[in-house]
ROKOL-915050 format. One line per 10 residues: their letters; for each residue x negated, y negated, z negated of C-alpha. Coordinates in steps of 0.5 Angstrom, whole numbers, plus 500, padded with zeros to 3 digits. Layout:
N
A> X:Y:Z; ...
REM end
This chain:
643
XXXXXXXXXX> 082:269:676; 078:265:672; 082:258:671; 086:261:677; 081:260:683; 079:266:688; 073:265:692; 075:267:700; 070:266:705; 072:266:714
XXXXXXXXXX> 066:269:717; 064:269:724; 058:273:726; 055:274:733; 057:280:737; 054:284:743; 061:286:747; 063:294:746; 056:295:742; 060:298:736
XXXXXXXXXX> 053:299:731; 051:294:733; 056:289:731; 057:292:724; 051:291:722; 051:284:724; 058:285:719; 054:289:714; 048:283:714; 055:279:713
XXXXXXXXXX> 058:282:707; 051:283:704; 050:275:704; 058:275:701; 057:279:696; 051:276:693; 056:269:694; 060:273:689; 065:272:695; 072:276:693
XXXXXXXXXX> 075:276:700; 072:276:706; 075:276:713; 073:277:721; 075:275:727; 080:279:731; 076:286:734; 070:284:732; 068:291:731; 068:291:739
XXXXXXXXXX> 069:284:741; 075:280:742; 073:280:750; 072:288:753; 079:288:758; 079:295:761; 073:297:756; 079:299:750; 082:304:756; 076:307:754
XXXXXXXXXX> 076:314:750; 068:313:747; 069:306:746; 075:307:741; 071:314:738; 065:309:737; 069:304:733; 071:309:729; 064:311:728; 062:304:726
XXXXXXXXXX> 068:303:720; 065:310:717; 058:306:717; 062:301:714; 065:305:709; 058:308:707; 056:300:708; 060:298:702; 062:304:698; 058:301:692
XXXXXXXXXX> 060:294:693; 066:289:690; 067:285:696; 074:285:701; 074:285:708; 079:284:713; 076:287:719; 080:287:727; 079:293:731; 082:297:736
XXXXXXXXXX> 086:304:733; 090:309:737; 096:310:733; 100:317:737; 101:313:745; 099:308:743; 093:303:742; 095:298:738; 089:291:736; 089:293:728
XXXXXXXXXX> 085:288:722; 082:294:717; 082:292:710; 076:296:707; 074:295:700; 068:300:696; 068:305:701; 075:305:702; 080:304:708; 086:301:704
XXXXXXXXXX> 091:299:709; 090:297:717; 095:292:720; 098:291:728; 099:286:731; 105:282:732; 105:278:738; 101:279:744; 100:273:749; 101:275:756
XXXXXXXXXX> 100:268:759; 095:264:762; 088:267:761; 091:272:756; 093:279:758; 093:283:751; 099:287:754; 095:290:759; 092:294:753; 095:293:747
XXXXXXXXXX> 102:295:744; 106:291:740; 108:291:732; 114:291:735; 114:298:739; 111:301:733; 114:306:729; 112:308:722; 106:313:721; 101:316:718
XXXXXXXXXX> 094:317:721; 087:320:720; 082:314:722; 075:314:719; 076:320:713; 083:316:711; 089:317:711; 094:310:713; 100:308:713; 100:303:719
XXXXXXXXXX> 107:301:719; 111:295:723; 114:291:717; 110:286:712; 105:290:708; 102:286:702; 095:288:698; 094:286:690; 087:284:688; 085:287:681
XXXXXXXXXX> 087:280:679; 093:280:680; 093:275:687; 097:278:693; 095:277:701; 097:279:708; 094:278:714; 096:277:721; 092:276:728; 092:271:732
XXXXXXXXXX> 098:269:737; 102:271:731; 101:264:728; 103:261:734; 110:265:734; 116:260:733; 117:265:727; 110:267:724; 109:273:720; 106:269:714
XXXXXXXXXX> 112:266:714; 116:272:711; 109:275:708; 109:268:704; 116:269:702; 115:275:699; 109:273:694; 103:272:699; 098:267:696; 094:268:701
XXXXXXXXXX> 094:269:709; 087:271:712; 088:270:720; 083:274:724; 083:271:732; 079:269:739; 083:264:741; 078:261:746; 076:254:747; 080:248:751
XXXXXXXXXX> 079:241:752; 083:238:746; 086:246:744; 082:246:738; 085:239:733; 092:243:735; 089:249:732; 087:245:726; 094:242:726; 098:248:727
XXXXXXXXXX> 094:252:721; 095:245:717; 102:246:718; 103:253:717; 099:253:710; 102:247:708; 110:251:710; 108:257:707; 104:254:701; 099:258:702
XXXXXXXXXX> 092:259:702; 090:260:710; 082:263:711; 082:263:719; 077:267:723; 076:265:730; 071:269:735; 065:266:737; 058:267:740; 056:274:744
XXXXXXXXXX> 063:274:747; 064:274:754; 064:268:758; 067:271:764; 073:268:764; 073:263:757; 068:261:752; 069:262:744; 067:257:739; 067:260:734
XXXXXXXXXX> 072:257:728; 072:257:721; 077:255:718; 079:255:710; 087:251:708; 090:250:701; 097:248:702; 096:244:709; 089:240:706; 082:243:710
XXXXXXXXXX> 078:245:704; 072:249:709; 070:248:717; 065:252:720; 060:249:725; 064:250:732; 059:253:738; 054:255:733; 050:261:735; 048:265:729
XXXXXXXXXX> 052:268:722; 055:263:719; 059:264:714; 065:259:710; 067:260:702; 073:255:699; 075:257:691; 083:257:692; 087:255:686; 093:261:686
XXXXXXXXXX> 095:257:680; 097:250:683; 099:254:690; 105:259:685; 106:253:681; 107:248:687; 112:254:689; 116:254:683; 116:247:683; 119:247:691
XXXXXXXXXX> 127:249:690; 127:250:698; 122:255:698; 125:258:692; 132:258:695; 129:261:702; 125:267:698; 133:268:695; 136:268:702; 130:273:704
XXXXXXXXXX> 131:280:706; 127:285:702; 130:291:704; 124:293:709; 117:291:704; 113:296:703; 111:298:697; 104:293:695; 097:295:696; 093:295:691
XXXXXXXXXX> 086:293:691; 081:296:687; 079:295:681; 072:290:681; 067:287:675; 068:280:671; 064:276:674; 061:269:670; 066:264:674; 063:257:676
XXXXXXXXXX> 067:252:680; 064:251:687; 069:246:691; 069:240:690; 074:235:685; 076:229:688; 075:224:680; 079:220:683; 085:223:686; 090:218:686
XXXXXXXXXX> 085:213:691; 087:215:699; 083:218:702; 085:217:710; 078:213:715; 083:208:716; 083:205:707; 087:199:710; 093:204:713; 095:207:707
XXXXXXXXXX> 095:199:703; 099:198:708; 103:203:707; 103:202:699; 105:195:699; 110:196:704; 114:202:701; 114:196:693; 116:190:699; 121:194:702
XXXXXXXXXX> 124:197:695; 124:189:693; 127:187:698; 132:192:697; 134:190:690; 134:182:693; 138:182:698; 144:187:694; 143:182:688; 144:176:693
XXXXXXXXXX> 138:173:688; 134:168:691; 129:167:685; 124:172:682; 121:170:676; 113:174:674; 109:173:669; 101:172:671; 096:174:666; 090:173:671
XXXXXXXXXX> 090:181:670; 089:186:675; 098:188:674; 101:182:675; 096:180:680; 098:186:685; 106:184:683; 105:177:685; 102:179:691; 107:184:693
XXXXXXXXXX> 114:178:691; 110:173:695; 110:179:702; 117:180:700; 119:173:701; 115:172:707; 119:178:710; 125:176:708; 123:169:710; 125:165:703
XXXXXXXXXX> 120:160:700; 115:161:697; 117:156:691; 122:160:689; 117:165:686; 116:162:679; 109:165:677; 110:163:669; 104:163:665; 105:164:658
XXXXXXXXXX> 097:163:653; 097:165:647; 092:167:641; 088:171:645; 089:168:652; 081:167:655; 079:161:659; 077:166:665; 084:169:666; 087:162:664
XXXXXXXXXX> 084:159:671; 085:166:675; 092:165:673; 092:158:675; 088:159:681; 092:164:683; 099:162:684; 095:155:687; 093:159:692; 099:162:694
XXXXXXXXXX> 103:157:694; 109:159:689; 112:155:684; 108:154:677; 110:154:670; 105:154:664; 109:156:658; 105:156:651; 107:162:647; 103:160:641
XXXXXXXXXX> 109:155:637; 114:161:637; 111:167:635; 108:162:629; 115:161:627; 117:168:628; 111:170:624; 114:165:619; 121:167:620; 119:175:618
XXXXXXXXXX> 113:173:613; 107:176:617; 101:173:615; 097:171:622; 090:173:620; 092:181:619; 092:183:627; 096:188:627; 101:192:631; 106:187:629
XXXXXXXXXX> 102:181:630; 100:184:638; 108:186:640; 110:180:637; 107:176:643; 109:181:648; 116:181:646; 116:173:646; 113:173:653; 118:178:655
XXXXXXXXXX> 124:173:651; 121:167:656; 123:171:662; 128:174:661; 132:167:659; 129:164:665; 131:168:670; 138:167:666; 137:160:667; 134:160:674
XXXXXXXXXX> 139:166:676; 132:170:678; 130:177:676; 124:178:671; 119:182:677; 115:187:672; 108:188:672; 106:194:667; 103:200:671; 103:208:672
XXXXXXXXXX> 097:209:667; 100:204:661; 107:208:662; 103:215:661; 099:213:655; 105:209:652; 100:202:653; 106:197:653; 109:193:648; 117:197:647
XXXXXXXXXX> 122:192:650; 116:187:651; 112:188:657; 115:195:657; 121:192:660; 124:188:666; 129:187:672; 125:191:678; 118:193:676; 114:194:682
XXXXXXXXXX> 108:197:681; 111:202:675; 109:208:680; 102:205:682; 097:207:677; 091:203:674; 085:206:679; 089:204:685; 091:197:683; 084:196:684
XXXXXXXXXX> 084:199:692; 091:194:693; 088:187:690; 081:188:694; 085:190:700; 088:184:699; 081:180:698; 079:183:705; 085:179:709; 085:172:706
XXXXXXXXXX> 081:166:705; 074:165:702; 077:161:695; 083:167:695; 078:172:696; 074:169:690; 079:169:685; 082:176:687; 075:179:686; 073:175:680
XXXXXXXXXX> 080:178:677; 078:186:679; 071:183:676; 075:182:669; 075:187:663; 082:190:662; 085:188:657; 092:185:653; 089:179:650; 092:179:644
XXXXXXXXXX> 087:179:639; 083:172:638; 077:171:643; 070:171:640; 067:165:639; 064:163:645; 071:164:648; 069:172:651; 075:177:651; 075:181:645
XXXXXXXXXX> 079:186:646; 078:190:652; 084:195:653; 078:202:655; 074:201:649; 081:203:646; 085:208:649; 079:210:654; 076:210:661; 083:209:666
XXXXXXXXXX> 079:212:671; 079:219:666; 087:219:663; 089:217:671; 084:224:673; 089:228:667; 095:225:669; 095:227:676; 093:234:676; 097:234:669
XXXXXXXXXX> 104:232:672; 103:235:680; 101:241:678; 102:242:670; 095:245:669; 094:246:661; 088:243:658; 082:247:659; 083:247:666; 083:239:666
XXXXXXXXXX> 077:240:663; 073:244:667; 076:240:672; 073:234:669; 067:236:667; 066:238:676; 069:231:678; 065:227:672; 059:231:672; 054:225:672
XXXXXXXXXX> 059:219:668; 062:223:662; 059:228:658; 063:233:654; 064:230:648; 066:224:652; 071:228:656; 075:232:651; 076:226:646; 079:223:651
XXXXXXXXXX> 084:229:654; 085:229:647; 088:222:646; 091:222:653; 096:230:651; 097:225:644; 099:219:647; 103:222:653; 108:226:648; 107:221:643
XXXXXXXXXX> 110:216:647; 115:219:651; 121:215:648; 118:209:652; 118:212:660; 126:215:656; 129:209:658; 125:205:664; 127:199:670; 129:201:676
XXXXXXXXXX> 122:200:681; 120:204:687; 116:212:688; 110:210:692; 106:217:692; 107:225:689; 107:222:682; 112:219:677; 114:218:671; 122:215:672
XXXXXXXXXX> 126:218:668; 131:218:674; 126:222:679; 120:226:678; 119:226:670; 125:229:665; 121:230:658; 125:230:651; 123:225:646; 121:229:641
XXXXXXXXXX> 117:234:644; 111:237:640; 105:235:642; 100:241:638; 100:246:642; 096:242:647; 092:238:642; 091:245:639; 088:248:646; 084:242:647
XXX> 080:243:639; 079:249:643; 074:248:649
REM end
């Protein structure tokens, strides 16, 4: 596995109803296609050799012999090819008939599996013909050359890589306790799903729920395989379903009521899939409790040729966006899980005063806004809210009126308070030279401006409400027990790229003049405005000319905290997602810088405020981040030089 991906395909090929030779060669031109796809795995529907819908047909002794033949033709098909295939058939196993998928690889019969639950229901009758898992004792029988085991206990096959799949038909995932369930338990990254559940008015978003759900239960790929184009249509029609999960999220879906071959491949990360379990201490304690007295030994695979890898799938570049139809619902959502934990400390605090520093920047716009909808839901006055606007040497007239203009418009308390008469005298106090714009010339304005809130608030009996964001928490971009610090910070889990969706979904909603000056703020350059402006009055110091774009460190701190991937991976990543943005010289300076930054400036995310968990990444030392201070960054630094 290359970087952890495996490329699976769920295939569903057109069928003439117990014409055995004929649907294996509908199979072999299949196989043929997938093979040059450099498809690994591939899996078809439930009796596809046959067809799902032949009824009395299986009590037929040539059928059954027919079937037979055919997998010998498939055998020979595929002796030379490095392709899986799970391929559902009928088999005679003693007394009884059992609805079987065969695994076959390079001319080899590796194993078959039975099915567990046989629906006897409504349009189905499968007991009529078939036996159960469950009636079924282990034996070894002879079928197409090989000899197999066919047993009723989980069975798992290992790919030459290492990946592990089980297989289950059908009913079984609509059991109340599927097989994959205890497959997934026993180390199964993969779960392949040959079936022919047919076509019912609103049946199929259930399907899709349900293998959503099973997928995202089991933490496990799921590669689904429905019956198709060619079944009878006696009784029920077959879509033909084509359906491939990772974790609950649809990565590839077939074209319903298609009515020729089609074939469906997703690269699944193994990777994320393992780590995800390892990370989720209730599938580790449900492994614990599980039973593994009856596991077969695994199945391996055989053995195929390194293939060059290429990412196929798609990569979201900026993950931490949502990216439901509805845009407006998952604001709405966000701003009410910040409103509600500020509300919450509120009320506890019996505070009836918030005090919020406003830039005229992106940050402390968002937090504004969000103690302006809190105090509406609490039914407080607004005037209460003391937006406090603190220029400096750096201060832009753009943002100055943005930051005027704001607070206008929402009609909450204004205070302009100057930071330029004190930090002069702290320079003086301290003896540092005003024209070398250094590190202490910068964090000496922030410290000050948090000093003025922080005493207002005493003096107000308010809370100092912070500003600074997820993505300057990552990369240390804050002044430490300056900008660093407040009372309740709102927006510490929200990162940079998101704050923009926030602010312009506000800018949707609201008056023509609000909507100007909240488009003008996302319009402005990202910067501290610490440094004097130009000449002409223009911000000199913008903050991704330092440090990056925000757009690529958001891009590595997501998929570097959910799902711990190491450099290179993130940088394969990269590169796909910001193919035509970034080149990669651009890429590996920054994910350098972002692996330097983020060990470097740990001690900072050490000792954060209080402030609420909006989506699956965070960084507060109380929740989802526990990293030591003093943790060394060179290996990763040292995988970076490498790429």
């Amino acid at each position: 596995m290359k970087h952890g991906f495996i490329t699976v395909a769920s295939a569903v090929p057109t069928v003439k109803v117990a014409d055995c030779v004929s649907n294996v060669k509908e199979i072999e031109s299949v196989i043929a296609q997938a093979e040059g796809r450099g498809i690994e795995i591939i899996v078809f529907p439930e009796l596809a050799i046959t067809g799902y819908s032949c009824q009395d047909l299986f009590r037929q002794e040539l059928l059954l012999s027919a079937t037979e033949n055919a997998v010998l033709m498939l055998l020979d098909f595929t002796r030379k090819l490095d392709i899986i295939t799970i391929v559902g058939l009928p088999v005679v196993v003693g007394n009884l008939l059992m609805n079987c998928a065969a695994v076959i690889q390079k001319g080899q019969l590796l194993g078959m599996v039975p099915k567990t639950f046989l629906p006897n229901y409504s349009e189905f009758y499968e007991k009529r013909w078939f036996a159960s898992a469950q009636d079924l004792k282990p034996a070894t029988i002879r079928y197409a050359g090989n000899q197999v085991l066919i047993t009723p206990s989980p069975q798992l096959f290992e790919t030459c890589d290492g990946v592990k799949f089980g297989i289950e038909i059908c009913e079984d995932v609509w059991a109340p306790v599927p097989p994959s369930n205890r497959l997934a338990l026993l180390g199964a990254d993969l779960i392949f799903n040959l079936s022919a559940s047919d076509e019912l008015i609103g049946k199929h978003e259930y399907l899709k729920q349900l293998l959503s759900q099973q997928s995202a239960r089991t933490i496990s790929g799921y590669v689904y395989s429905g019956c198709g184009y060619g079944e009878s249509t006696q009784d029920v029609v077959y879509g033909g379903n084509a359906l491939i999960y990772e974790n609950g999220v649809l990565l590839a879906e077939g074209d319903r009521f298609a009515m020729a071959n089609q074939i469906q491949t997703a690269q699944i990360d193994i990777e994320k899939l393992r780590g995800e379990r390892r990370n989720n201490t209730t599938f580790v304690n449900a492994v614990k409790n599980e039973d593994n007295a009856q596991l077969l030994d695994t199945i391996p695979c055989l053995t195929i040729a390194q293939k060059d890898f290429t990412l196929t799938r798609p990569v979201d570049p900026h993950p931490f966006i949502p990216k439901d139809t509805d845009m407006a619902k998952s604001c709405n959502e966000i701003f009410n899980i910040q409103v509600m934990g500020l509300a919450k400390r509120i009320m506890h605090t019996n505070c009836k005063t918030l005090v919020v520093g406003i830039s005229g920047g992106l940050d402390s716009t968002l937090a504004l806004l969000v103690c302006v909808k809190t105090f509406d839901k609490l039914g407080l006055d607004r005037k209460n809210i003391i937006g406090v606007t603190m220029p400096g040497f750096g201060t832009s007239d753009r943002t100055y009126n943005n930051a005027i203009a704001l607070m206008q418009s929402l009609n909450i308390t204004i205070r302009e308070i100057s930071i330029a008469k004190s930090v002069k005298q702290h320079f003086e106090d301290i003896g540092h030279d005003m024209a070398v714009h250094d590190v202490t010339y910068e964090n000496s304005q922030a410290r000050e401006r948090t000093q003025i809130l922080m005493d207002l608030s005493n003096q107000l009996g308010g809370l100092v409400i912070g500003t600074g964001d997820l993505s300057e928490l990552a990369l240390g971009w804050c002044t430490y027990n300056g900008d660093h610090m407040s009372m309740y910070a709102v927006n510490c889990s929200v990162p940079k790229t998101l704050i923009k969706y926030l602010v312009r979904f506000v800018a949707a909603s609201v008056d023509a003049e609000s909507a100007r000056i909240l488009t003008d703020i996302i319009d402005t350059p990202i910067s501290p405005e610490l440094i004097p402006t130009s000449a002409n009055g223009e911000i000199r110091q913008k903050t991704e000319d330092l440090v990056g774009p925000y757009e690529l460190h958001d891009f590595f701190l997501y998929y570097f905290l959910r799902f711990g991937f190491r450099p290179s991976k993130l940088y394969m990543l990269a590169q796909a997602a910001f193919r035509n943005r970034y080149d990669d010289e651009t890429i590996k300076k920054w994910l350098a810088d972002f692996c330097r930054r983020f060990f470097t400036q740990q001690f900072k995310r050490s000792c954060l405020p209080d402030g609420p968990k909006v989506g699956s990444v965070s960084l507060s030392p109380r929740g989802d981040w526990r990293m030591p201070s003093d943790a060394v960054v060179s290996m990763w630094l040292k995988e970076c030089e490498t790429l």
